[in-house]
Every structure is written in structure tokens, then in C-alpha cells.
N, C-alpha and C positions, 0 to 999 in steps of 0.2 A: 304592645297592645295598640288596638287603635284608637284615637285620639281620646275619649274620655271613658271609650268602651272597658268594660271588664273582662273582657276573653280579646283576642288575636285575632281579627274580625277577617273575611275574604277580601271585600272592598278596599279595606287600609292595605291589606296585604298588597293588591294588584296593581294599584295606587302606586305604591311607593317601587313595586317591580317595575313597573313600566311608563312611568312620569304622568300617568292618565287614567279613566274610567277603563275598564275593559269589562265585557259582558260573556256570556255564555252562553252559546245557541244550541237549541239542544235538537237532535238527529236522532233519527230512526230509519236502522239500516238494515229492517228486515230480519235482522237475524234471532237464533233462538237461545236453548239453554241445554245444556246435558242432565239438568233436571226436571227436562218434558221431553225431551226427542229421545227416550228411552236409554243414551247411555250409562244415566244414574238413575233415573226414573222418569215416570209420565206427568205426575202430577204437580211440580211445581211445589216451590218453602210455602206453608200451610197461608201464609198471607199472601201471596201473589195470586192474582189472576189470568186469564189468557191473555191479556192486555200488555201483562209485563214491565207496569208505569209507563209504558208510552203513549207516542203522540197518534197514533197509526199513521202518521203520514206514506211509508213506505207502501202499505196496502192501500191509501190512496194514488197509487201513482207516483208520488214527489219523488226525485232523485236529490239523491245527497247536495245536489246545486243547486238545484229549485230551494230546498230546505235554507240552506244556505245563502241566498240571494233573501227570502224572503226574513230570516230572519235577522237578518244584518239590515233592511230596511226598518220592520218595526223595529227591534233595540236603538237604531239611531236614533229613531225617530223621541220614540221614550225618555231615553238616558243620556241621548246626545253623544252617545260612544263611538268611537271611531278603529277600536280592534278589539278582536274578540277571537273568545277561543271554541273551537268545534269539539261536542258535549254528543257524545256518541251515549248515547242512555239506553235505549230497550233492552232487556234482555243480556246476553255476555257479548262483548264485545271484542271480544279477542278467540271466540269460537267459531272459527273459519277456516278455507283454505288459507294458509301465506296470501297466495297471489291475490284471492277477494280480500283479504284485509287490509292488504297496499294498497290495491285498487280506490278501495273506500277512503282508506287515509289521504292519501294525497289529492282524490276530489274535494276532501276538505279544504285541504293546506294549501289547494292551488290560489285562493283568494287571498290576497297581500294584505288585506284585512285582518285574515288568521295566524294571532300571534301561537298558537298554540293547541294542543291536544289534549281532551279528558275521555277514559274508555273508565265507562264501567262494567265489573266483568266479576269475574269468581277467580277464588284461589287454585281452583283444582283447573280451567281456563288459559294458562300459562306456559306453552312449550316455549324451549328454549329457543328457537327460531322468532316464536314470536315478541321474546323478549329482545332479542338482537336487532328486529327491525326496528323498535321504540326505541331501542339504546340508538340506533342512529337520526332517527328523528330529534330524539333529547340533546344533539350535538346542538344544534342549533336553534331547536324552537321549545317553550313550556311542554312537556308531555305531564299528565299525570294519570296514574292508575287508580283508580276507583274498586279497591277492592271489598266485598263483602263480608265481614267479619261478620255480626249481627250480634254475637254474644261470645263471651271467653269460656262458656261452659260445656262441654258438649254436651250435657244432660241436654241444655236448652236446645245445644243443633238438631240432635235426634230428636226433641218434641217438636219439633216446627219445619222437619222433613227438609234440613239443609241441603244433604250427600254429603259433606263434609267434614272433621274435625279441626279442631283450635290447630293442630298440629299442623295440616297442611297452609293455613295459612300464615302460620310463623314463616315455613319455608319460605313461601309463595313472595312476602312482603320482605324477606330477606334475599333473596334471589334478587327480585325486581330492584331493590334500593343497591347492591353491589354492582349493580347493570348503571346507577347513575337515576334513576326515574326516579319521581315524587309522588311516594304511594300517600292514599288517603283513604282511611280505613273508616265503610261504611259502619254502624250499630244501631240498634234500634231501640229502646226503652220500653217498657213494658209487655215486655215479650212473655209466652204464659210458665209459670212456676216461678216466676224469677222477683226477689224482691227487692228493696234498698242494697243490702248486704251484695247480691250480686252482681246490679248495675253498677257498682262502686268498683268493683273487681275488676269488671270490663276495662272502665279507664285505667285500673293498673296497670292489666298489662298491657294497653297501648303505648304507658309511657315507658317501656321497656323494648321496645320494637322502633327501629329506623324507619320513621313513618314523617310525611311531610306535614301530612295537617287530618283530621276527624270528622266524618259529617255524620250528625245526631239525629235519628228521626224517629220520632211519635210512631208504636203500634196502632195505628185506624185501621178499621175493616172495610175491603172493599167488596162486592158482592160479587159472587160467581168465585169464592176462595174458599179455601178449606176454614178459612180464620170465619167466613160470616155463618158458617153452620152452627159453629162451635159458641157464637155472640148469639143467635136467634136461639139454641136449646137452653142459654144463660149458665152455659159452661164454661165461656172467656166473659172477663166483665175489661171494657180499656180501661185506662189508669181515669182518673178526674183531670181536668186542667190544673187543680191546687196540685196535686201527686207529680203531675209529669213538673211544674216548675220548680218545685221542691228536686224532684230527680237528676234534672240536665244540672242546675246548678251544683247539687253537688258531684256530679261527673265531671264538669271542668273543671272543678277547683281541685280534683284529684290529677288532672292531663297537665303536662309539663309547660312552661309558658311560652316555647318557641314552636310549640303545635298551632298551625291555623285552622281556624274551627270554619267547614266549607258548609256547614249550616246547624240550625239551629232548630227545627221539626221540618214536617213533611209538608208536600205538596201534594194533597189529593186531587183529582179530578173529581170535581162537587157531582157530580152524574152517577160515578159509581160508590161514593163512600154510602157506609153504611152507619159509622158511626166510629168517635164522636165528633157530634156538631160542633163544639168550641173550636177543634181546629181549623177549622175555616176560617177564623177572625185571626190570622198572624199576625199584621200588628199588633195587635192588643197581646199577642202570647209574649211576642219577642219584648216588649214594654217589659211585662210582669218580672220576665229573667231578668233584665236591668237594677226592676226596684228590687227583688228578691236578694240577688248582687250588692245593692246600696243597705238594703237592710241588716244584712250578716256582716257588710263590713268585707267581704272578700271578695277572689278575682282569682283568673285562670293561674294554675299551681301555686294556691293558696298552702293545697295537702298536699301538693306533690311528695312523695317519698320516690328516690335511685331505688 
């Protein structure tokens, strides 16, 4: 754990990986999804929008350098960091030719700054070519895969128009972890039909999966999504601040305690959420999970069960 924290924090983790701060610059490389460029569908999982959580910097012009350069100035400037790892975020990142995905990787990695690699991507995302060329990155520098699990049910894939089942990503995160890479299995809490009982399940089965570490994030609606139709007819309600504190915490006291937790809610773009507003005040969320944590008395695999 890190130092007085209750869960297996990123910071401690990277801290003690690398004798130092390390930060994450996060890139957008243009690229799309196979569930909008019609080979699984057009419309994108019911909460994404055309946006895709990104930065648009690629449709502003920026090249993976530019990206790069500038955000290796602001983080230093902030945090005082001096390496950092390139955080390949819109959309799938491993949905490309080989030769564009090399291409892209290595303008990352050409900066001696960058200790390392994060792709987030999807399970279905992953030919074996493109797992052999991160297995050779992984020889030498952090790779991690960022993959999308979102729920362990597939009732819930099919309500929220994943393409997917729980099944392919067992493969997917099994495959990638016997390649040597440190997978980190996206989820999302308050996803719709789904309640205590199932969010609790999710972290089961992560801790049954050769996975490096978890990143948690809050259901918020963004607008221009199948999710803000469904919030504006008052057919999805999101969870309350109380619900989602009460939820993460008891997800990581179910996740095993050598899992690193790579967050702890979301990052919306305040322009497009539509709701809800509390999440915009992190501090005050991430606090809550602490006292929530001090109040019960527990900490990450409290519950763990093999």
C-alpha cells in the first residue's frame, strides 16, 4: 500500500518503480474504434461520444511530438517530474496497421524522458502481431495495456452496446499477460441494471485474472451519447456521490492487494458532462473514499477471496 493510503496507490507504486515522480502525458493519435468504423458497429458503448475521451489534439494538427514536448513542459512544470510515460488514450489504440502503430510508438519513446508506454484499447483490438511488438517494447521499457473490461456481465455488455463478451477479454488479458505486459483492466460503476451485488462480482473476477493493476471510473453522462438520451427521458438515473463511495470502496476491498489501483473515478471534460455535477470536485470524492476506508475499518483485499 502506499504509505498510509488504503488501496495500492499509482504514485507509491511509480515512486518506488523508478526512485521518482513519474507522470502520464496523455496522446491522441487520431485513431478510431471497431465500434464506430462499422466493423462491430457505428454507434459507439451507449456512454461514449464522438469525442472518444479525448483531447482532439490530433484534429487540431498536434503530432505525437508536439503532444509530447508540450506535455512533458507543463507536468514538469506542475509536479516537477522529470520521466514520464506516453498515455496513448482516444479511442483503441492498438487498432491500426503494425507499421502506423510502430510508427506512433516509437515517436513516443524517442524522448529519453519516456520511461515508458500506456495503450488503451479493447479486448477484441489485439492481434497477435500487435501483441509481439509490445512484448518487445516490454523488454526494456514499462508497457501497459489499458484494457476495457467495463463490467464481468455480459447482460450489462449487451445493454451498453460493448461488441463484446466477458469471454473475449479473459482471452485478451490472458494472452497479453503470457506476452510478459502489465495489463490494467478498465470498469466502470454504475453502469445501467447493475447493482451492489454486481459491481462486487466485477472485482471478483479481476482478482482471478493475471492483471497488473484496475482503473475505476464513475458512470457520468456526456452529451451527444446514447447514455445522455437515456438521463434526459429519466430512464438512467447516475448513482449519487453517497452510492458511488459506498461502491468503489467495497470493490477494492474485494481486489487482491498486489493490484495497483490506476484510478479512482473519472475525468470528464466539464464542456460536455451532462451530469453528475459532484464529480467534478475529485478531491473532495477521493477524500470521502479515504474516510469511508477509516470508517469501516478496511483496505484493499480486506474481502479478497482465491
Amino acid at each position: 500500500m502506499g504509505g498510509d493510503l488504503p488501496y495500492r496507490d499509482l504514485n507509491s507504486y511509480l515512486k518506488g518503480r523508478f526512485g521518482e515522480r513519474v507522470q502520464k502525458i496523455t496522446l491522441d493519435a487520431g485513431l478510431t474504434c471497431p465500434n464506430r468504423d462499422g466493423r462491430i458497429g457505428t454507434g459507439g458503448c451507449l456512454y461514449c461520444n464522438a469525442r472518444g475521451s479525448g483531447t482532439g489534439a490530433w484534429d487540431r494538427g498536434q503530432s505525437i511530438t508536439a503532444q509530447m514536448q508540450m506535455g512533458i513542459v507543463r507536468l514538469a512544470r506542475r509536479y516537477g517530474a522529470a520521466k514520464f510515460i506516453a498515455y496513448f488514450q482516444s479511442f483503441s489504440n492498438t487498432y491500426a496497421p503494425i507499421a502506423k502503430l510502430r510508427k506512433l510508438y516509437d515517436e513516443a519513446l524517442a524522448f529519453p524522458q519516456a520511461v515508458g508506454l500506456s495503450l488503451g484499447t479493447r479486448p477484441d483490438c489485439l492481434a497477435d502481431d500487435v501483441l509481439d511488438l509490445l512484448a518487445g517494447y516490454a523488454r526494456d521499457r514499462l508497457v501497459w495495456l489499458e484494457l476495457g473490461l467495463q463490467s464481468a456481465h455480459d447482460a450489462t455488455l449487451q445493454r451498453i452496446n460493448r461488441g463484446h463478451d466477458v469471454a473475449c477479454f479473459t482471452a485478451a488479458a490472458t494472452r497479453a499477460a503470457a506476452r510478459g505486459l502489465e495489463v490494467v483492466a478498465h470498469v466502470i460503476l454504475g453502469l445501467p441494471g447493475e447493482g451492489p451485488q454486481e459491481m462486487a462480482a466485477t472485482a471478483a473476477y479481476l482478482g482471478r485474472l493475471p492483471l497488473h493493476g484496475a482503473k475505476i471510473h464513475l458512470l457520468y453522462v456526456v452529451n451527444e451519447s446514447g447514455l445522455a438520451s437515456l438521463c434526459q427521458s429519466g430512464d438512467y438515473v447516475c448513482l449519487t456521490e453517497d452510492q458511488y463511495i459506498q461502491r468503489v470502496v467495497d470493490f477494492i476491498e474485494r481486489l487482491p492487494a498486489h493490484l495497483v489501483i490506476h484510478r479512482l473515478t473519472g475525468d470528464p471534460h466539464p464542456e460536455e458532462l451532462v451530469a453528475p455535477a459532484w464529480c467534478l470536485d475529485k478531491p473532495r470524492v477521493l477524500q470521502r473514499l479515504r474516510d469511508e476506508f477509516d470508517r469501516r475499518g478496511t483496505r484493499q483485499g480486506s474481502y479478497f477471496v482465491k
